[in-house]
C-alpha positions as CSV (number, residue, x, y, z in Angstrom):
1,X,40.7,-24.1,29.7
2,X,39.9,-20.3,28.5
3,X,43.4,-18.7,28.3
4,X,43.5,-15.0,28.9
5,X,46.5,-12.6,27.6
6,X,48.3,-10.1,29.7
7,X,51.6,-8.6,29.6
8,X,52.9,-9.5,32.5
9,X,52.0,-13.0,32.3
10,X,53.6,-16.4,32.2
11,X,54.6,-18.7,29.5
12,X,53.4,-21.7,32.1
13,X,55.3,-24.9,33.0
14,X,57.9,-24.1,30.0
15,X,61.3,-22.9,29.4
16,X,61.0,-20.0,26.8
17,X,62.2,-17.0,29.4
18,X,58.8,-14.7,29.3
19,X,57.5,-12.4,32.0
20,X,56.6,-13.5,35.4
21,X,52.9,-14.4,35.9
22,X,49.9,-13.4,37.8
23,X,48.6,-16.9,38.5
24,X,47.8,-20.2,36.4
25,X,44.3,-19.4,34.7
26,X,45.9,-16.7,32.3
27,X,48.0,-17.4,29.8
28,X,49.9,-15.7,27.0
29,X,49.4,-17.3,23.2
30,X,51.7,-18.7,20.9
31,X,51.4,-21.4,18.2
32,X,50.4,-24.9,17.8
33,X,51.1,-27.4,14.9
34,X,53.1,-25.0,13.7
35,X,56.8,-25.1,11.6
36,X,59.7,-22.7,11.9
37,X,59.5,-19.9,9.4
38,X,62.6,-20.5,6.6
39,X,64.6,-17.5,6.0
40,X,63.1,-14.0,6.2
41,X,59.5,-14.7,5.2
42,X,57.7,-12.3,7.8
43,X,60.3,-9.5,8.3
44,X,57.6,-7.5,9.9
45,X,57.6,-9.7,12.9
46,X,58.3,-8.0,16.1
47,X,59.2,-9.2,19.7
48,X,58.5,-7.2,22.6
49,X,60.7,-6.9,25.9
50,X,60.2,-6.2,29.5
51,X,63.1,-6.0,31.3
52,X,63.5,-8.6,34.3
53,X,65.8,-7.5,37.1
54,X,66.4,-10.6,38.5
55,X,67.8,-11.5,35.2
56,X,69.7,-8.4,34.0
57,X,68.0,-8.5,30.5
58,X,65.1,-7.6,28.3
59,X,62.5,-10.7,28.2
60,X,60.1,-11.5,25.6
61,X,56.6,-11.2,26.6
62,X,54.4,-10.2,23.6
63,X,54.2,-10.2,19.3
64,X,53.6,-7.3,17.2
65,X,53.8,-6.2,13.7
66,X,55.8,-4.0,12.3
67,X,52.9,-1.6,9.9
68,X,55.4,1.6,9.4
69,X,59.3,2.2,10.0
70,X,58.5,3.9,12.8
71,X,55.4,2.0,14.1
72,X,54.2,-1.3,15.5
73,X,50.7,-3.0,16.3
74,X,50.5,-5.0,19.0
75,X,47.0,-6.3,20.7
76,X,46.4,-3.7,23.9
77,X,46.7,-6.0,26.7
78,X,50.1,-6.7,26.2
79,X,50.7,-3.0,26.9
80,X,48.0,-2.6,29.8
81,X,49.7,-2.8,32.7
82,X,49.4,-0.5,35.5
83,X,51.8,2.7,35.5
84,X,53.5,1.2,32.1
85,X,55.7,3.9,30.6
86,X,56.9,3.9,27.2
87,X,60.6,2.9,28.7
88,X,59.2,-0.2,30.0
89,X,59.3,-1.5,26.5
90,X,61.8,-2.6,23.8
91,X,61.3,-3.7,20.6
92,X,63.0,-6.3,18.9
93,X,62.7,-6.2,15.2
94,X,64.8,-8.7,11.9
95,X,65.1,-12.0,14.3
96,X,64.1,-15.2,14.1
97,X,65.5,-16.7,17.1
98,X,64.7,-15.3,19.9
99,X,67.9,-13.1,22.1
100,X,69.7,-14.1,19.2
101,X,72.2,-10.9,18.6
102,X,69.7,-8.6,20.3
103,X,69.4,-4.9,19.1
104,X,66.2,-3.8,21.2
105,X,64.7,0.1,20.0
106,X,63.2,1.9,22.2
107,X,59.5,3.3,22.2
108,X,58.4,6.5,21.9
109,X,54.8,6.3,22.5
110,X,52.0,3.6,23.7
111,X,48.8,4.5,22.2
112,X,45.5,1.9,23.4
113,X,42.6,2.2,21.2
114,X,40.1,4.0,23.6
115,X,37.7,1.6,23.7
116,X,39.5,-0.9,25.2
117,X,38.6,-1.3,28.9
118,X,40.6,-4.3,29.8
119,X,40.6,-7.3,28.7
120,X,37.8,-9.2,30.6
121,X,35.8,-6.9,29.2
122,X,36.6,-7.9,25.3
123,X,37.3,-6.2,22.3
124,X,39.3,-3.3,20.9
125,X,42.1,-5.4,22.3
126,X,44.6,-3.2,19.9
127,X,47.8,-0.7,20.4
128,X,50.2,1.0,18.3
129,X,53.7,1.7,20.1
130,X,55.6,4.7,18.1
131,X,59.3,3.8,18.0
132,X,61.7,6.3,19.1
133,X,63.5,6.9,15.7
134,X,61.9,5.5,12.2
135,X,63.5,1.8,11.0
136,X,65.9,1.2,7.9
137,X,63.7,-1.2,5.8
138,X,65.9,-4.4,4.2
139,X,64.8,-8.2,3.6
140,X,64.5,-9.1,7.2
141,X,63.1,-5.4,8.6
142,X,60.0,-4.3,6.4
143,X,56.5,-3.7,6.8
144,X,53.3,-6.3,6.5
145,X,50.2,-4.6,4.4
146,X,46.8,-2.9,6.0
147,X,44.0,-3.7,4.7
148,X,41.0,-1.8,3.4
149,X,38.2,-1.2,6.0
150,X,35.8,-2.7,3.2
151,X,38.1,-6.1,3.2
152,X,35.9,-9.3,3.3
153,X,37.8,-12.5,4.7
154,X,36.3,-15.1,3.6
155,X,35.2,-18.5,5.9
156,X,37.5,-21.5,4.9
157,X,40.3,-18.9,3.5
158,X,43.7,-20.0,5.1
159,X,46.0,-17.6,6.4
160,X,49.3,-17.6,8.7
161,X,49.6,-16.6,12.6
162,X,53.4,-16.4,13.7
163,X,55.0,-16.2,17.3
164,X,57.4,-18.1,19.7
165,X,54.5,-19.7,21.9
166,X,53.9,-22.8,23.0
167,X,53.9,-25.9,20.5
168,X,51.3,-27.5,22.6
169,X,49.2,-26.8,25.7
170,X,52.0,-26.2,28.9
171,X,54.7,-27.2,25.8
172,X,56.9,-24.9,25.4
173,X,59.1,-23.8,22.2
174,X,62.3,-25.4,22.5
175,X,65.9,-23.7,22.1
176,X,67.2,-22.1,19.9
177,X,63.4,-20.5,19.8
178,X,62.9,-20.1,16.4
179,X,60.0,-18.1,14.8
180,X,56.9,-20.7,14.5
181,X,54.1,-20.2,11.5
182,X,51.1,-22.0,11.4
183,X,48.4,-22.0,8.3
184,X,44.8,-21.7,9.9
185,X,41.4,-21.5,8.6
186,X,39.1,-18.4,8.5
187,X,36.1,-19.6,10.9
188,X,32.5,-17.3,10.4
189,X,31.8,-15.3,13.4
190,X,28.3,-17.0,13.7
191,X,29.6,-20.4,14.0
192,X,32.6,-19.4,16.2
193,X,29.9,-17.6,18.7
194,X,28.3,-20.8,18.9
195,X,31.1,-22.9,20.8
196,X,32.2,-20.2,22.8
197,X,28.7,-19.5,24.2
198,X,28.6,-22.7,25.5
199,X,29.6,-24.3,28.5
200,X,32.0,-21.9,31.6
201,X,33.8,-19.1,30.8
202,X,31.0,-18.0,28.0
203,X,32.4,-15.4,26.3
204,X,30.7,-13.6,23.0
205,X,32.4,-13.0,19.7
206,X,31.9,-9.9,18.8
207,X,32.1,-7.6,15.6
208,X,35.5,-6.5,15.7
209,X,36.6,-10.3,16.5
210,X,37.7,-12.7,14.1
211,X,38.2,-16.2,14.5
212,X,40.9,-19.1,12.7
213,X,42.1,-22.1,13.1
214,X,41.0,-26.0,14.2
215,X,41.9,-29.2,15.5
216,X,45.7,-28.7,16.5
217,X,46.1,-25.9,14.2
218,X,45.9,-22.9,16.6
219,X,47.3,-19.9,18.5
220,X,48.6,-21.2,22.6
221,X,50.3,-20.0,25.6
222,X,53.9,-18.0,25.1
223,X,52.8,-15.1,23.0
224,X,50.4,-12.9,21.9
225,X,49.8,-9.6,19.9
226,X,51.7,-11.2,16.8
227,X,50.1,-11.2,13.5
228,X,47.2,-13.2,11.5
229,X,48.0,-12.9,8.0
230,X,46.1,-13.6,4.4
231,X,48.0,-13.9,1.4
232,X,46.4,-11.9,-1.5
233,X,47.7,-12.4,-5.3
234,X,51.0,-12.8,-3.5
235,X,50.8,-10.4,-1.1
236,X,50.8,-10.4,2.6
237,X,47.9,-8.5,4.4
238,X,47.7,-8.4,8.3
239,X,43.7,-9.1,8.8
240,X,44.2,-10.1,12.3
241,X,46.0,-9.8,15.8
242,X,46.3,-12.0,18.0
243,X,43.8,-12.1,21.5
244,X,42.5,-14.7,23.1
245,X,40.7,-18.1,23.1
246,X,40.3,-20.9,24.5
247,X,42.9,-24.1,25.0
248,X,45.2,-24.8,22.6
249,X,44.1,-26.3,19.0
250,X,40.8,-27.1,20.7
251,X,38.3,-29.0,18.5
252,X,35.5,-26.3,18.0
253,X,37.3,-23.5,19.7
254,X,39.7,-21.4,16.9
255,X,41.4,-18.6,18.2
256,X,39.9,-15.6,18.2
257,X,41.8,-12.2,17.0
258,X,41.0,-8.5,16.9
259,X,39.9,-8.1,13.3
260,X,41.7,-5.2,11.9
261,X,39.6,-3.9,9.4
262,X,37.2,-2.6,12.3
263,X,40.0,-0.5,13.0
264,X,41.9,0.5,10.2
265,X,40.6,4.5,10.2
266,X,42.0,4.5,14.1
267,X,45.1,3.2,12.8
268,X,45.2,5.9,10.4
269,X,44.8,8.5,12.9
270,X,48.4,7.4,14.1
271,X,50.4,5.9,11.5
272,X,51.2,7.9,8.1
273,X,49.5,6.1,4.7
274,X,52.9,6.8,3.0
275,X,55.9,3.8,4.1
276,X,57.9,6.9,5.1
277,X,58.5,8.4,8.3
């Protein structure tokens, strides 16, 4: 089934507490085959919170990456909904269990790339929220690397997606929810344009898409927005953020992220070059 990724959509037939849904076709993404990350191995990681009045507290409904002290990228549709104000959103940064020992910051600014006309329409499917006040950086708070525009990701070339999703299609992440990371391969545009031109719900990969992952080795319902990243001589690089796809570790169907490097002079526009604020 093609899972589409909205903020204000469910986490379906599972227990990780994420915002209430529209109906049963959409679905948030999260991570399959996946591992809990050890220790403080993506400190850039970022969950953000609606608040839910029947419950009294600020839920988890999308991922994002911390790229500045004071900013985070997130894919737009997490931050599309109608009338959304900047005080509809917390962010939750340094955790690896989910509500464990909550300190949520507030957000000073949405910014959605222009292009982006919601997301049935595809691409630009990327945001930047400007926190109130800038971060203190430390081993669990700190920032993932941008790429050059000019990057080249290679097919085959395995990277990490992280997130609290699902662990399986309508599986969700069990208590205590702990950060999952999953290793997936780099899939060539062409080839991923292929599958999904086939059969219902054909929907084309385009230019500023990227696609990763296989057979049980994918991105799922529960959270989306959250990071694909390529190690380089050591060193982490955020090439990709999470959007959309279809089922859950699908043979033939990888999921399919905004691809940074389209955007990184937009990013720029926002978000100083220098780690300071």
């Amino acid at each position: 089934m093609l899972w589409l990724l909205f903020l204000t959509l469910p986490c379906l037939g599972g227990s990780v507490p994420v915002t209430p849904g529209r109906g049963p076709r959409h679905e948030l993404v999260g991570i399959v085959g996946g591992h809990d990350v050890s220790t403080w191995k993506y400190p850039w990681q970022v969950s953000l919170r609606s608040y839910r009045v029947k419950l009294g507290r600020w839920m988890h409904h999308c991922g994002g990456s911390l790229v500045h002290p004071q900013w985070v990228l997130t894919a737009a549709h997490c931050v599309d909904s109608h009338n959304l104000k900047p005080q509809d959103v917390r962010v939750q940064v340094g955790q690896l269990k989910l509500y464990d020992g909550d300190q949520l910051t507030k957000v000073k600014q949405i910014i959605r790339h222009p292009k982006y006309l919601g997301f049935a329409k595809g691409g630009a499917d990327i945001a930047l929220l400007q926190l109130e006040a800038p971060l203190t950086l430390s081993a669990r708070v700190n920032v993932v690397g941008t790429p050059s525009a000019t990057l080249k990701v290679p097919k085959g070339k395995r990277c990490s997606v992280t997130g609290w999703g699902n662990i399986k299609h309508n599986l969700s992440l069990p208590p205590p929810y702990h950060l999952q990371e999953v290793e997936v391969p780099i899939v060539a545009n062409k080839v991923c344009n292929k599958h999904y031109r086939t059969g219902p719900n054909s929907k084309p990969i385009k230019a500023d898409m990227l696609c990763a992952g296989s057979k049980g080795l994918d991105s799922c319902q529960g959270d989306s927005g959250g990071p694909l990243m390529c190690s380089w001589n050591g060193t982490w690089v955020q090439v990709g953020i999470v959007s959309w796809g279809r089922g859950c570790g699908l043979h033939n169907f990888p999921g399919v992220y905004i691809r940074v490097m389209s955007y990184v002079s937009w990013i720029y526009q926002y978000v100083p070059r220098s780690p300071g604020p």
